[in-house]
Structure formats: C-alpha cells, structure tokens
C-alpha positions in Angstrom: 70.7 116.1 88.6 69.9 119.6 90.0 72.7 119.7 92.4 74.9 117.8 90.0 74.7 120.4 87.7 74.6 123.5 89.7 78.3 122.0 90.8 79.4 121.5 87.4 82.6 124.1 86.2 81.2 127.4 85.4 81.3 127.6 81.7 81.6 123.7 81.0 77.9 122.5 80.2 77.9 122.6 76.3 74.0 121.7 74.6 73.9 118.5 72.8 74.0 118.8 68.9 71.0 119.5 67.8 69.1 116.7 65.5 70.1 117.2 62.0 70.9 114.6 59.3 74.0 116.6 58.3 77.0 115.1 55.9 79.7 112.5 57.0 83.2 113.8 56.8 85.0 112.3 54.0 86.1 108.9 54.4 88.1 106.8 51.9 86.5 103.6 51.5 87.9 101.1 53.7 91.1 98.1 52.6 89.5 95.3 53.7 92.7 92.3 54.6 92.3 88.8 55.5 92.2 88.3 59.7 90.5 85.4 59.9 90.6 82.8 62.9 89.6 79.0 63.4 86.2 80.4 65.0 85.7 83.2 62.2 87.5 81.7 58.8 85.7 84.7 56.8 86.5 87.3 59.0 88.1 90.9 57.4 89.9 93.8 59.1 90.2 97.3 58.3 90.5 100.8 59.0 88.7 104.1 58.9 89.7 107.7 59.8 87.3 109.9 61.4 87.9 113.8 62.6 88.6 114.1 66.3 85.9 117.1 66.2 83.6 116.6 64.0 82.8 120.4 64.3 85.9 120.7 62.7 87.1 118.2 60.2 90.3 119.9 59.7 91.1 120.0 62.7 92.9 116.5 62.4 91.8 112.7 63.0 92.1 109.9 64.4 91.3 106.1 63.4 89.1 102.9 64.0 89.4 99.9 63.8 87.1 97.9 62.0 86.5 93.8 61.2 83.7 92.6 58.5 82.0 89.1 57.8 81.0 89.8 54.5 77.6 88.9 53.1 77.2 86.4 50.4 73.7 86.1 49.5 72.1 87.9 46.5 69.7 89.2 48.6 72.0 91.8 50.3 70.6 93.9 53.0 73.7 96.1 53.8 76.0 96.7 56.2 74.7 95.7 60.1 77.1 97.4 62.7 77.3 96.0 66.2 78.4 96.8 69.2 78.8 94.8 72.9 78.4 97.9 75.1 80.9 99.6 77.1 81.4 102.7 76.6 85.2 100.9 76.4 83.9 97.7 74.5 86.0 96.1 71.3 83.4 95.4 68.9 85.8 93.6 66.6 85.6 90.1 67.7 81.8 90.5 67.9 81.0 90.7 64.1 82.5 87.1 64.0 80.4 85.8 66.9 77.0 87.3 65.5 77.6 86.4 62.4 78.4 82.8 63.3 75.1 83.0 65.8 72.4 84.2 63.6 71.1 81.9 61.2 73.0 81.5 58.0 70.1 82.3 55.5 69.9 86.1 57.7 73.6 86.3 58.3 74.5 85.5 54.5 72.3 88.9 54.1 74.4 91.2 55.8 77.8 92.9 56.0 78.2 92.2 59.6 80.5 95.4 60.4 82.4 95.5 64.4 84.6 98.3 65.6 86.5 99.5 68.2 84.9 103.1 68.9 87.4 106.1 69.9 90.1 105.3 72.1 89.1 101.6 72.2 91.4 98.0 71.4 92.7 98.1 68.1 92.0 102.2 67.0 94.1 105.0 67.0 95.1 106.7 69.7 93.5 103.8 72.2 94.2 105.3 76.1 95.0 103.6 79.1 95.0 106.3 81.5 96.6 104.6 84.5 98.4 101.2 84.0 97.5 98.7 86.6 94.9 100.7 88.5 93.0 97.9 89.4 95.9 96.1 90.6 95.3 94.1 93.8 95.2 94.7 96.8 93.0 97.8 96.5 91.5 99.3 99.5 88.3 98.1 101.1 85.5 100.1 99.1 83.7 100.4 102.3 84.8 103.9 103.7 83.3 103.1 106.7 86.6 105.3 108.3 88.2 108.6 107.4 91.4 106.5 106.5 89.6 104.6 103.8 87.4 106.9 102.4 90.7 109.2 101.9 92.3 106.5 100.3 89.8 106.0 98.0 89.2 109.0 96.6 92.8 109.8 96.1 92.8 106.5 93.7 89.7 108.4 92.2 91.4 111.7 91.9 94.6 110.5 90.9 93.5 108.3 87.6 91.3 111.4 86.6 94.6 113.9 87.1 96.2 110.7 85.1 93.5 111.0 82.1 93.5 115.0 81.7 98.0 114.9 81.8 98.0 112.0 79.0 94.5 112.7 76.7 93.9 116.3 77.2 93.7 116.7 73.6 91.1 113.8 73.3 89.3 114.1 76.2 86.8 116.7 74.8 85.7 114.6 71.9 85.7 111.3 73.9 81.8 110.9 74.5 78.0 109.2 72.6 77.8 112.0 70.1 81.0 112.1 69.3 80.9 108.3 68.4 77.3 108.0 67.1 78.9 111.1 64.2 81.9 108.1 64.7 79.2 105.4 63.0 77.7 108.1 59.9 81.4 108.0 58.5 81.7 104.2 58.8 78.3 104.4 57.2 79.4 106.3 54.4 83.2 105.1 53.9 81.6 101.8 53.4 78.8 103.3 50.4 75.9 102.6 52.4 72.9 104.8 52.6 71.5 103.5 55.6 72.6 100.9 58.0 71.3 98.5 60.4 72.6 98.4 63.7 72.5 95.9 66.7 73.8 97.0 70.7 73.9 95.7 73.7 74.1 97.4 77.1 75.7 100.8 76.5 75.4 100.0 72.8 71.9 100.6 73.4 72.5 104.7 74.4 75.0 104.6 71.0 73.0 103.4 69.2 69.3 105.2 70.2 71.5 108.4 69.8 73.0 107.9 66.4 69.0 107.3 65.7 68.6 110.3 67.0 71.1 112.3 64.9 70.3 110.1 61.8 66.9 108.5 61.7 66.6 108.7 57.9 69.8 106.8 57.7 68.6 103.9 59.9 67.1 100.8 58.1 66.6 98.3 61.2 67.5 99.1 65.2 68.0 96.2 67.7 68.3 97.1 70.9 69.2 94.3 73.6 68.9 94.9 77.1 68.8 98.5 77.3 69.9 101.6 79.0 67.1 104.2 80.4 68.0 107.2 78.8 66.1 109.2 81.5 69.4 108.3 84.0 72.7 109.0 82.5 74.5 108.6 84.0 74.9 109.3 88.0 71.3 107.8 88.5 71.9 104.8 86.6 74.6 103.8 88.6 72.8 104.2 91.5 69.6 102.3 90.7 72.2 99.6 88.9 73.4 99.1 92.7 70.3 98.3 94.0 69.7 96.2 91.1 72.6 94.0 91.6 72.0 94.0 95.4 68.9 91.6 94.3 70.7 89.7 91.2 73.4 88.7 93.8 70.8 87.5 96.8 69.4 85.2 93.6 72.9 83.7 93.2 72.8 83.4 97.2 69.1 81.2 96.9 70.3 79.7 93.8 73.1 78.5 96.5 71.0 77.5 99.3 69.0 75.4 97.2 72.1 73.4 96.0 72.8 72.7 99.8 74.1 69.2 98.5 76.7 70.5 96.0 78.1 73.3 98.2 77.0 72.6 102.0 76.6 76.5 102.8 73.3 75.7 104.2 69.7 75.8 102.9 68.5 79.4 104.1 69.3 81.7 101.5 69.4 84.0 105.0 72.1 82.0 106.4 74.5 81.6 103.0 74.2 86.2 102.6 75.9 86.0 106.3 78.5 83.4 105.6 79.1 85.1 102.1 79.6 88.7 104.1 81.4 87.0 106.9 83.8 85.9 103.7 84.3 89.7 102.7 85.0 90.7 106.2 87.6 87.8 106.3 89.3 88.9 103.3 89.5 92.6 104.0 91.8 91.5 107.0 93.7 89.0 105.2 93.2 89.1 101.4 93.4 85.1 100.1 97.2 84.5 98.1 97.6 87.7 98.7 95.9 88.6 96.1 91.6 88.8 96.7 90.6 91.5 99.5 87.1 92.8 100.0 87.5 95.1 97.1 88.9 91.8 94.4 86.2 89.6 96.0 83.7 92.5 95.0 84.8 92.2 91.3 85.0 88.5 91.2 81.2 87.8 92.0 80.2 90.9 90.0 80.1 88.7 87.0 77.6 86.5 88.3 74.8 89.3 88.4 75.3 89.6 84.6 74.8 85.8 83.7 74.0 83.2 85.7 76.2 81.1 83.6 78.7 81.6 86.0 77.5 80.8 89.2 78.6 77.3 89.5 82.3 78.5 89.0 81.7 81.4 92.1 79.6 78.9 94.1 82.9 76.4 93.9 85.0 78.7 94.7 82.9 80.8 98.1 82.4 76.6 99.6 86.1 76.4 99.0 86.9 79.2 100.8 83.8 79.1 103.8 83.7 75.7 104.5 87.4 74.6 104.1 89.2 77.5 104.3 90.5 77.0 100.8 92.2 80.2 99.2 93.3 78.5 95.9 89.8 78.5 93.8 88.8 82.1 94.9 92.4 83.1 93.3 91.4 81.2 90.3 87.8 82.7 90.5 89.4 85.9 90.5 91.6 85.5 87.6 89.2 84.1 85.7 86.2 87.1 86.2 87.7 89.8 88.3 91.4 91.0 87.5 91.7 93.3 84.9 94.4 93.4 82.1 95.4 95.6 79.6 92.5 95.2 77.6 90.4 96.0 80.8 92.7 99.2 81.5 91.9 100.3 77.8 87.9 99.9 78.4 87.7 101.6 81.7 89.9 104.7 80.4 87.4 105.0 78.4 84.4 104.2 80.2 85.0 107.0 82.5 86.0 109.6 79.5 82.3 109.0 78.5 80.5 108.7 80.8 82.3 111.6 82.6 82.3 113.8 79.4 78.1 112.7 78.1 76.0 114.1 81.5 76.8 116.4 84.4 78.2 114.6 87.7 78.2 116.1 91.0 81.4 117.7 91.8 80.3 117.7 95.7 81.6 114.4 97.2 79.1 115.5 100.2 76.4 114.4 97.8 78.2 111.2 96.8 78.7 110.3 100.1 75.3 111.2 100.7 73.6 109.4 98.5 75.4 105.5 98.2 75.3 105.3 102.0 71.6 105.9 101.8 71.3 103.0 98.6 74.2 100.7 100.8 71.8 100.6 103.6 69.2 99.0 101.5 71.8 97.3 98.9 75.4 96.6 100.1 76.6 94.7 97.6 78.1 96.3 95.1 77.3 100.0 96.2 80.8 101.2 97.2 82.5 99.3 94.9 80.4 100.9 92.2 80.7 104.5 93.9 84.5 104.3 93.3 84.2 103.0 90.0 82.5 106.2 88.6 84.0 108.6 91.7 86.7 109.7 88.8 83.8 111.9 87.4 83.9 113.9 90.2 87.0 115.2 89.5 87.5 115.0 85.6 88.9 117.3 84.3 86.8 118.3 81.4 83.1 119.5 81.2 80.4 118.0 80.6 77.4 117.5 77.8 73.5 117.3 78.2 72.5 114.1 77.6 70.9 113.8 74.6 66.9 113.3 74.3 67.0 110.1 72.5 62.9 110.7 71.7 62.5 110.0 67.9 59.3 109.8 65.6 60.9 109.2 62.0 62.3 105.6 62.6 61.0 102.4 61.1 60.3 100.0 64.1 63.2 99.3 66.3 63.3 96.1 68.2 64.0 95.7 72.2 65.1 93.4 73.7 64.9 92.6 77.8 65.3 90.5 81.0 62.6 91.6 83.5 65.5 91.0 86.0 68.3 92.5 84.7 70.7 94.0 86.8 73.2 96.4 84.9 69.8 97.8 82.8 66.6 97.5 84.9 63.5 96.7 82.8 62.6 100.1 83.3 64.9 101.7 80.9 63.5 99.5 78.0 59.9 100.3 78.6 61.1 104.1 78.5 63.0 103.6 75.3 60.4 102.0 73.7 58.1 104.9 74.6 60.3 107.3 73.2 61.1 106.0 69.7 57.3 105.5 68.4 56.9 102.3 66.6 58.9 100.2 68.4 58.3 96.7 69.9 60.0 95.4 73.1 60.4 91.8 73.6 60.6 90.2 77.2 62.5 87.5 78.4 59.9 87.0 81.4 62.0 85.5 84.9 65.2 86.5 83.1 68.0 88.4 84.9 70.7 88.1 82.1 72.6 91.0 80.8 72.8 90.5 76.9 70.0 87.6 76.1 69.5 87.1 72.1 72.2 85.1 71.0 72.3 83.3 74.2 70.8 80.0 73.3 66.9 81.1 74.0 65.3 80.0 70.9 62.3 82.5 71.7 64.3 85.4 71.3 66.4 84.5 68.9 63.3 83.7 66.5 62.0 87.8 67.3 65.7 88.2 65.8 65.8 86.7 63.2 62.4 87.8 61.8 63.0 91.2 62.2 66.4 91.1 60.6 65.5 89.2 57.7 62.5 91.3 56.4 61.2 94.1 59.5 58.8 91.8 61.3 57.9 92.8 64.4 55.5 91.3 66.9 52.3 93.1 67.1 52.0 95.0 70.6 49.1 96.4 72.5 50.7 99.7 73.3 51.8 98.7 76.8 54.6 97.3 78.0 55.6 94.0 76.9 55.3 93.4 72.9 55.8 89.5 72.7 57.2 87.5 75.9 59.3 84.5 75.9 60.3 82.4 79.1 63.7 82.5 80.9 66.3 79.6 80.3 66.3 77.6 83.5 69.4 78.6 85.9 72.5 76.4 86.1 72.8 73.4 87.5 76.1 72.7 90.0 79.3 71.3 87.9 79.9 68.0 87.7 83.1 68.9 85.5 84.0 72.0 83.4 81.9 70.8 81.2 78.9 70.7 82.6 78.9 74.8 82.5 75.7 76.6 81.3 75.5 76.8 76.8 78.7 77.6 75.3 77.0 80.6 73.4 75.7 81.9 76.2 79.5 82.0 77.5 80.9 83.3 74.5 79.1 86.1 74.3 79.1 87.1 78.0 82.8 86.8 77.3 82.5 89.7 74.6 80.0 92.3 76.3 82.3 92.1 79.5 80.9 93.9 83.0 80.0 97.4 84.3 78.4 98.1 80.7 
C-alpha cells in the first residue's frame, strides 16, 4: 500500500468522510408499480433519485432502481435492503429470491427492498464502458513474452481511457461511500428510521461502511461471506488468487476421485497436468473458435465459487481431454464464462469502484512484480485476475482512503462464512467481526462456497432466521468462530441435468455472479 500510494497522482488522495450521522437528501417517496413474475407474483418496482455528490445536492442527480416484496404481517419490522455483491451487482431480482427463501412467518415481517446501486442494471445513467471487452478470443493472460504482456495492458489501458471519455462526469462519485450515502436516502424516501440490511460478498464492504456512516440508523446487519476490510482492494485480489489456486485443486481431487464418471485418472496430481496441458492446448488453438487459455480461465472460475457446478466443468474438461471434444467446453463457456451486456454493465462498474475506493499502484513494475511472485505459488487464476483489475493502474480519476469500517455503536451484526472460501478468505470475517464489537460470526466449517445462507444448509439458515426475526444471536466466546455448522457434502457426477446440486443453491449463485 506504501508504494501504491506514493505512485498515486499528486493531488488525487481525498480522506474518507468522516463518521457522522448527517441528513439524507430529500427524496420523494417512492411509486411503487406491479413487476411481478411467475417466481415472484408480489414483486413491486420503483424508483429513487439520489444527488450524484452528495457534498452537493444541487449539483444534480441521478436515479436507482429499486424492486420491493412487501411485508404483510402485523408485526412489521421495516424495510430489509439487500445486496448480491459486486461492486456491479443488480440487486433487483434478489429481493424476490430472499424473500421467497426465508421462511414465510420472517419474510411476511419485512419490506424486502433490492436495488441496482449507481451506474448498475436498471438505474440511471447505468455505464458500459467498453462494449464487448470480453469478447473472445482475448489474449493468453499469461505474459510470459513481451508481445503478450503489451497486448494486455493495452486492453487494460484502453477500457480505462474508454471509462474517463464516456463517465468523466460520474466517475468521481462512482465508489462505497458514495453508495452507502446511496442507501440513507432509500432509507428515508421510503419513511424508515432505521433499516436492516443483508450483503453478500462486496455487499459486505457496503454494507459495514454504511454502518460506519450510520450506525444509529441500523436495526439488524447480516453479513454473508465477507470482505476483509484491512485489504481493499490491491491486496485482496492478490490473496483472492492464491485462494482460488486451492478452491480449483479441490475441484481437481473432487475429479480424481470420480475417476469412474470422468476417466481423467485418480491422482488429483495427474488430473492438475492434464487440466494445464488443456490450457496450453487451447492457447494454440482456441476450441469453436471461441475458448482460448484466457475463456477457459473464466469458464472454471465459477466453480471456485460453488461447487454446485462442477459436475457441468468436469463434463465438459473429459470431453475435451479424453475425446478431444470441443462442443461441451463451448457450451461450458456460454453457460459460466462469456459475458453479456449485463456482464459489460457490472464490470464498468466494478472497476469505477474499486479503482475510485483505495489507492492502486500506478507502477506496472510493482504489478508485475508481485503476481509473478503469487503465480509461482498459485497459477490459476493469477494473471487472469491481474488483468481484470490492471484498469486501475491507469484510471483516470483519483483515489479515496478506504474507510475504517471499526464501529462500537451497532446492535449485533451477524457473519456469516465458509472456512474455505475463495473470493473472501475466512480471514476477512474474523477481522470484521473484530471490528464492529458485538458481533457474532457463524461458520460453515469444510465449506468453500461463496454466498452460503440461503443455499439449502438448514444450519445456517436457522442462525438466519433467528436473528432476523427478533436479534438472536448465538452466544460466542470472544474468539473466532461464534456457532459452527457442517458443510453440505460436494456434488455428486450427473446422471442427467437434473441430478445438479439444490436448485437454491443454483439460484442464488446465479444472482451474486463471480469476481465479487
């Protein structure tokens, strides 16, 4: 972080806000219209505008989107305002899934509020920086020549110089604060003195920092699988890649010990060379055309999230390894790595926050320096991931402090974690619940899902519910882990489409998405 900020633009490093309570800009109270669908009869959109700087509310606004599942018990508990994660995540579609999730005696309590934050889905202006950036075929992410590591930073610099010539006007106010201020006037267009709230991933960081800003206004906090707020963001990122690296060699045993199903061999040793051999293959001759080393990269990325998918990616790597088959892993693709408009949206933003919230290093020489050090011990996903952020090096706005989540005037929050989750180490939930005092952490012991209550364990989703319906929280030590419940038991091989891991746990992997 030293070096990252010494590199910064002189001038650019502006203090996070300090934390006050303060006074929501005016907000008429939202027009709530039928949007229902077959999954979500109940379901109710609307709209909110918000000032693009909240430092000045004159200064003009902008507008989110916003979808309710009303309450309809008389025991009403207020709004609860969720969020899948991003930053770049559409919230909308999640207020129907956890309200459908939860049971109906809690749910019937609540206003279950989603939104699309600042430049996200359905909101106003919603930014797609560069159309089809992650078209295939990209370049190999390994810049293991000059050639490649030139092309690959030119993709880099070229969506950043693509950001700052469409959104220079938003760019400034695209970042956590600016979105946690965001939730204060949903809270008060929608006449609520305090609100509950429930992230996951990113949502987390939101989420811990509108606490931060707000903590009188905060009546219950879940937290689900959670970001270390110590790390953001060049750090994460690089402790995320050695994270995966070890998520992705479980997928590789989970496939060596289905030898029977996928005939890849039975030494996890043996099934990592043929699955690199693969890559290797594919960055000479990318299967339809289509999946190179870089496609093939964001295909199996999924499967570090939730093992729900690993069937579907072990199917499709025996197709391709043992009968040269390039059909399923073009299917495989489609299905988890190929990015729409929808994915174009959530990664313009993505990098507009998570370049604009924390200082990055402006020296590629310390990039460079630093994921060929964490590829040596973690190859997996350390380029791919390099490039993914590598816009931040060149963005062309400055940059915040992050903000020091620490907080003392909450009620209990809850946590919720997988001891082997990949995109947020355990680490960065023992940390957060160190720094807000009072709250409980929850562990999904042997777990390495991404996003784990309201994903069919029963354990977890009884912590949940408890807490949600009256404040309960299990009754911790002081040390790490709170209240532990065991891990769902992996996948078994398909015997038909069917035969996939729970449909809840699906769904909701379907809403939180990757890289969040």
């Amino acid at each position: 972080m030293l070096c990252a900020t010494a590199a910064l633009l002189a001038g650019s490093l502006t203090a996070a806000p300090a934390a006050t309570a303060g006074d929501a800009a005016p907000a008429a109270p939202p027009v709530w219209e039928k949007c229902g669908t077959s999954d979500h009869p109940t379901l109710q959109c609307a709209s909110v505008s918000v000032p693009l700087d909240h430092g000045r509310p004159a200064g003009g606004t902008i507008t989110l989107a916003l979808s309710r599942v009303p309450h309809t018990a008389r025991s009403y508990q207020g709004p609860l305002l969720v969020n899948p994660g991003g930053p770049g995540g559409s919230g909308r579609t999640l207020a129907g899934f956890v309200a459908s999730s939860l049971p109906k005696e809690v749910a019937a309590r609540y206003d279950v509020i989603g939104f699309d934050p600042r430049g996200v889905g359905a909101s106003e202006p919603a930014l797609d920086c560069r159309p089809g950036h992650f078209a295939p075929v990209r370049p190999d992410p390994l810049p293991d020549t000059p050639a490649a590591e030139k092309a690959n930073l030119a993709r880099a610099r070229s969506f950043a110089d693509a950001c700052g010539g469409k959104y220079a006007r938003m760019l400034p106010y695209l970042d956590t604060v600016s979105a946690a201020r965001d939730l204060d006037v949903i809270r008060a267009a929608l006449g609520a003195e305090r609100i509950s709230y429930f992230g996951y991933s990113y949502g987390t960081y939101l989420g811990a920092v509108y606490a931060r800003l707000h903590p009188e206004r905060v009546r219950r906090l879940v937290l689900d699988s959670v970001v270390d707020p110590d790390e953001v963001w060049y750090e994460a990122n690089l402790r995320q890649d050695l994270a995966f690296d070890d998520r992705h060699r479980a997928f590789l045993a989970w496939v060596a010990a289905h030898d029977t199903a996928y005939h890849l061999g039975t030494d996890p040793g043996r099934v990592e060379e043929r699955w690199y051999a693969m890559r290797t293959a594919l960055a000479r001759e990318p299967a339809g055309g289509t999946v190179g080393a870089a496609e093939l990269e964001d295909t199996f990325l999924p499967g570090a999230y939730y093992n729900g998918y690993w069937p579907y990616l072990a199917e499709a790597f025996a197709a391709y390894a043992e009968d040269g088959e390039s059909g399923p892993l073009v299917e495989a693709y489609e299905d988890f790595g190929a990015v729409d408009a929808e994915g174009d949206n959530g990664y313009s933003v993505y990098t507009s926050v998570q370049c604009r919230d924390a200082g990055w290093p402006r020296d590629w020489e310390r990039w460079r320096k630093d994921n060929w050090a964490v590829y040596a011990k973690a190859p997996f996903m350390t380029w791919n991931n390099a490039w993914y952020n590598a816009p931040c090096a060149f963005w062309p706005t400055g940059s915040r402090r992050p903000v020091d989540v620490a907080n003392a005037g909450l009620p209990p929050a809850l946590l919720f974690q997988a001891t082997g989750d990949a995109a947020t180490p355990y680490e960065g939930a023992v940390t957060t619940r160190r720094l807000l005092r009072g709250a409980r952490l929850v562990v999904e012991e042997g777990g390495g899902n991404h996003g784990v209550t309201l994903s069919g364990n029963a354990c977890l989703d009884a912590h949940l519910a408890a807490y949600l319906t009256d404040g309960t929280v299990p009754r911790g030590d002081g040390g790490g882990a709170d209240a532990v419940c065991p891990a769902l038991p992996d996948p078994e091989p398909l015997t038909s489409k069917a035969a996939s891991s729970s449909a809840r746990g699906s769904a909701l992997h379907g809403l939180l998405g990757f890289r969040r």
